[in-house]
C-alpha positions as CSV (number, residue, x, y, z in Angstrom):
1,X,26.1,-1.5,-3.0
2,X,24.2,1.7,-4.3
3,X,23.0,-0.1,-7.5
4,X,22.2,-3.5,-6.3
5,X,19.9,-2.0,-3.2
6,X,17.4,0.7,-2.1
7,X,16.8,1.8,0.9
8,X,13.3,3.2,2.4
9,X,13.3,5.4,4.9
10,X,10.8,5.2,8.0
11,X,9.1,8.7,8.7
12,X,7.1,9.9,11.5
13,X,4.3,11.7,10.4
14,X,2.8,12.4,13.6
15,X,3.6,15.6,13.1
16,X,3.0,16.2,9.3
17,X,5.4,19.3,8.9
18,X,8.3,17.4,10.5
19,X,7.8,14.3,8.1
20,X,7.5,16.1,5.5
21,X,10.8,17.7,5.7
22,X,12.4,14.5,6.7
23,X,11.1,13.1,3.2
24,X,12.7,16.1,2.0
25,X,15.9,15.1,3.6
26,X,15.6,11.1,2.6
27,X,15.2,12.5,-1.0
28,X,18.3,14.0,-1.2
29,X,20.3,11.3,0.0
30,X,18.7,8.8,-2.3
31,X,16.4,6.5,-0.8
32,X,13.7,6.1,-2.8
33,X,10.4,5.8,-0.7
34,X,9.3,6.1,2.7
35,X,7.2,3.9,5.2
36,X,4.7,5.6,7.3
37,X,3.1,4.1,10.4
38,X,-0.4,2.1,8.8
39,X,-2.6,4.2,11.2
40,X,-2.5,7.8,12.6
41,X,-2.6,9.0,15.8
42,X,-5.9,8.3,18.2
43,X,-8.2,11.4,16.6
44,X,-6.3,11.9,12.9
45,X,-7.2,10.4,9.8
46,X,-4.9,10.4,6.8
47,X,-8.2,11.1,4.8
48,X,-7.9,14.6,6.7
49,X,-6.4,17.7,4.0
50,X,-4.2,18.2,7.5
51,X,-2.2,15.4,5.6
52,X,-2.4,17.0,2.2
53,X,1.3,18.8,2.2
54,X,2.9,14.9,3.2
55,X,0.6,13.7,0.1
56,X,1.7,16.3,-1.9
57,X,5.5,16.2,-1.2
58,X,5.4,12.3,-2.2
59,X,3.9,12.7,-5.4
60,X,6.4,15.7,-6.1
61,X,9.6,14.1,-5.0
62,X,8.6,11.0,-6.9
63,X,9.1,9.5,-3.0
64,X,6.3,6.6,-2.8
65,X,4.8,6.2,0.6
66,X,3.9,2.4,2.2
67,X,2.2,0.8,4.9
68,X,4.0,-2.1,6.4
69,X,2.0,-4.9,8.3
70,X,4.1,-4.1,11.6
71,X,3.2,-0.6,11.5
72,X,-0.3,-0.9,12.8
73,X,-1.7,1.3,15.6
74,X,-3.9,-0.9,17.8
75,X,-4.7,1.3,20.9
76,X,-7.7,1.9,20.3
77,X,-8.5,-1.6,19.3
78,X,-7.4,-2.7,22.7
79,X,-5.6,-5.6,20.9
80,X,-2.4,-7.4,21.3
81,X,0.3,-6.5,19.2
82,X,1.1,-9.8,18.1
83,X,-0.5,-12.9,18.2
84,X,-2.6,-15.1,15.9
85,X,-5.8,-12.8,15.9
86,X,-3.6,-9.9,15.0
87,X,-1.5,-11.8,12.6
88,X,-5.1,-13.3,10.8
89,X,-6.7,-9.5,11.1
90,X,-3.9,-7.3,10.6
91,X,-5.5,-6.2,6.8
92,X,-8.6,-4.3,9.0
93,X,-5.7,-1.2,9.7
94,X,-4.7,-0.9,5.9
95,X,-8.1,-1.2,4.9
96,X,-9.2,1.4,7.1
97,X,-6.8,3.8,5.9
98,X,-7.2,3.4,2.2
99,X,-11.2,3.9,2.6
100,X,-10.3,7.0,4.1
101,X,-7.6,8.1,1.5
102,X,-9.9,7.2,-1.3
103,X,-13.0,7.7,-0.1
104,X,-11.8,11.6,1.3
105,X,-10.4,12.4,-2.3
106,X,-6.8,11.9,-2.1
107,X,-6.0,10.2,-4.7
108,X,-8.7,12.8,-6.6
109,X,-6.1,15.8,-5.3
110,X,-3.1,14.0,-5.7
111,X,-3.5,11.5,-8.7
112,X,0.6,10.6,-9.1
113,X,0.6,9.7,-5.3
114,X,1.5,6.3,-4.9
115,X,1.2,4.4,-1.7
116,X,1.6,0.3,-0.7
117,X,0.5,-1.9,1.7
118,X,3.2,-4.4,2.5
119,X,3.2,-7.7,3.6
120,X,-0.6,-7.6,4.0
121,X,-1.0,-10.2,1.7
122,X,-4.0,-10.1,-1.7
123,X,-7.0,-12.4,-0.5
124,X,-8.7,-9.7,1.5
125,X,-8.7,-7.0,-1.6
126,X,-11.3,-8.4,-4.0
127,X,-13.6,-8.4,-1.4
128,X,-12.7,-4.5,-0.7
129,X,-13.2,-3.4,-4.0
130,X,-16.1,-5.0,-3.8
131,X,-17.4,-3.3,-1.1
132,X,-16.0,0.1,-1.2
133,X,-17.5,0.5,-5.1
134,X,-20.4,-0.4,-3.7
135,X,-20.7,1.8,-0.4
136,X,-19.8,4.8,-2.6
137,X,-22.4,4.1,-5.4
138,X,-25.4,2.5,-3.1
139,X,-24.7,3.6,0.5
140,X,-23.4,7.1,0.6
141,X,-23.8,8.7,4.2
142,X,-24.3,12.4,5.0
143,X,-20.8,12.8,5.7
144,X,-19.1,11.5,2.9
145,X,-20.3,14.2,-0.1
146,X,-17.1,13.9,-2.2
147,X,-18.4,12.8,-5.8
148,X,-15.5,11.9,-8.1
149,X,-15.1,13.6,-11.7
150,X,-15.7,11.7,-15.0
151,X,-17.6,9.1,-13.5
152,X,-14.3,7.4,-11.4
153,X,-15.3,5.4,-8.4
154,X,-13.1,4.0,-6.1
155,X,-11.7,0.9,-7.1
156,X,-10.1,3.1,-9.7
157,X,-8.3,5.1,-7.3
158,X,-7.1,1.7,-6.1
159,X,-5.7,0.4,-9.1
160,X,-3.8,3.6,-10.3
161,X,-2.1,4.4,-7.0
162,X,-2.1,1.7,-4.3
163,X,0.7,-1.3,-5.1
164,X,1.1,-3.9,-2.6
165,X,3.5,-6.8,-1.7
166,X,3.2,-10.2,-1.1
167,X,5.1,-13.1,-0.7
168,X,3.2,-16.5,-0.7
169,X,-0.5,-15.9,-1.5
170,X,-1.6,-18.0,-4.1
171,X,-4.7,-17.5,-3.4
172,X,-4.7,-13.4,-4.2
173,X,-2.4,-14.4,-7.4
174,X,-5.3,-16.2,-8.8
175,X,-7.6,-13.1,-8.3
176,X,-5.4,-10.8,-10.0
177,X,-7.1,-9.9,-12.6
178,X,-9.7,-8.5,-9.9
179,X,-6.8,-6.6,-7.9
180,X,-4.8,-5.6,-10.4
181,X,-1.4,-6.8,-12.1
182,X,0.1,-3.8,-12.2
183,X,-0.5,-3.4,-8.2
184,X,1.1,-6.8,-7.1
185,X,5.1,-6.8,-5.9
186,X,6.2,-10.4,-4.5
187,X,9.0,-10.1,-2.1
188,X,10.9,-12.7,-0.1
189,X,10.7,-10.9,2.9
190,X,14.5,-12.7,3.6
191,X,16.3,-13.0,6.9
192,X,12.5,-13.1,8.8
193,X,12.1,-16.6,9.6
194,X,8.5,-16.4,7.8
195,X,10.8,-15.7,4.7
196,X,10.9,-17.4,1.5
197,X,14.3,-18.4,1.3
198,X,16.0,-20.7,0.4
199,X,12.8,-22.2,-1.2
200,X,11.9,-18.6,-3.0
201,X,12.3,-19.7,-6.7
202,X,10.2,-22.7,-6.1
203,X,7.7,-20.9,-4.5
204,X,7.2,-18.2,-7.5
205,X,6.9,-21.0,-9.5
206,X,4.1,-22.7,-7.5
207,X,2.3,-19.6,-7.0
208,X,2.5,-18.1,-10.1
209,X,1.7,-20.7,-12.3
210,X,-1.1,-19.4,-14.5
211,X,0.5,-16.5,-14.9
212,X,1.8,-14.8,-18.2
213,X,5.6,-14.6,-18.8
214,X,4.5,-10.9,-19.1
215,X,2.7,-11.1,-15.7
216,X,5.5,-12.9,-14.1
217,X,7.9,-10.3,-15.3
218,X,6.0,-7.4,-13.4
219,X,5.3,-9.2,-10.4
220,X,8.5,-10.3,-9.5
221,X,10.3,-7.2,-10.3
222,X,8.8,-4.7,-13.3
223,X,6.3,-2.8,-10.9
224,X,8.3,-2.2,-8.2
225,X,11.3,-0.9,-10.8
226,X,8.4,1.3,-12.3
227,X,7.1,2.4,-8.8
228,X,10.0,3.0,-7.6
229,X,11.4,4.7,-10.4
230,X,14.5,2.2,-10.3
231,X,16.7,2.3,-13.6
């Protein structure tokens, strides 16, 4: 059913040469984004310019990278995998990365780059923003000596080129206006058993509530056909 569904392609990026030619190859068969594990390998950091030619063939191949809550490296954690503190902490991996991302410059170098964090859910991103604006512009450290041009910090970097999907938070819906409309993407996340279906229409109802027809119409399906580049 090529115009009713999308696929995104998973990429190892271990080894950033190989993934980027295998985003190369996804491209060309018409998937339209690519997941990436949420974390690097023990001793990488995607806010590292090793990264730079996976960032850069994203934004040039209009291929939009994401995160996905299962993707998470905990090794070095020395967590569970799965579980209830995992499940209620799992937004620490994707939060960790994006500092690094934004906070390294590259969304600075690569300003069409769009990347997602899906399924982590919206409560834990006001407080972010909150604190990421404010460890740039009160707490810099020695090591982090990037200064962004015309006076951007980095909750801008956030809302131009980070999206992210949810499926029941109500709670992050009411703090849109603090993440972002054009970030959020609801999704049913159908067959998982933590799905929405066969309630999902009554549930965007509930959750959205206060929002705009206009808001309503990007969040349930306008942002991810512009993000996507879906026609």
């Amino acid at each position: 059913f090529p115009q009713q569904l999308k696929g995104i392609a998973m990429v190892n990026v271990d080894d950033v040469q190989v993934g980027v030619k295998e985003l190369e190859r996804c491209a060309k068969m018409g998937l339209v984004g690519a997941m990436i594990a949420c974390f690097p390998l023990d001793g990488q950091s995607y806010g590292s310019p090793d990264f730079d030619p996976l960032w850069a063939a994203s934004q040039d191949l209009n291929m939009p990278l994401s995160f996905h809550a299962a993707t998470n490296r905990t090794t070095s954690m020395k967590v569970a995998q799965f579980g209830h503190p995992f499940l209620i902490n799992m937004d620490f991996w994707a939060r960790m990365c994006f500092s690094e991302m934004i906070l390294r410059g590259v969304f600075e170098r690569y300003p069409k780059l769009q990347v997602g964090a899906v399924e982590f859910e919206l409560g834990w991103i006001p407080h972010f923003l909150n604190r990421i604006d404010y460890a740039y512009t009160q707490r810099p450290s020695p090591e982090d000596k990037i200064r962004f041009k015309n006076g951007m910090v980095p909750s801008d970097f956030f809302h131009r080129n980070i999206f992210l999907s949810f499926q029941e938070d109500a709670k992050g819906v009411q703090d849109r206006h603090i993440i972002g409309v054009d970030n959020l993407m609801w999704g049913a996340d159908y067959p998982h058993f933590e799905s929405t279906f066969p309630r999902s229409q009554q549930i965007i109802e509930e959750i959205l509530v206060d929002c705009t027809e206009e808001e309503k119409d990007k969040i349930v399906g306008g942002n991810t056909a512009r993000v996507y580049h879906l026609d």
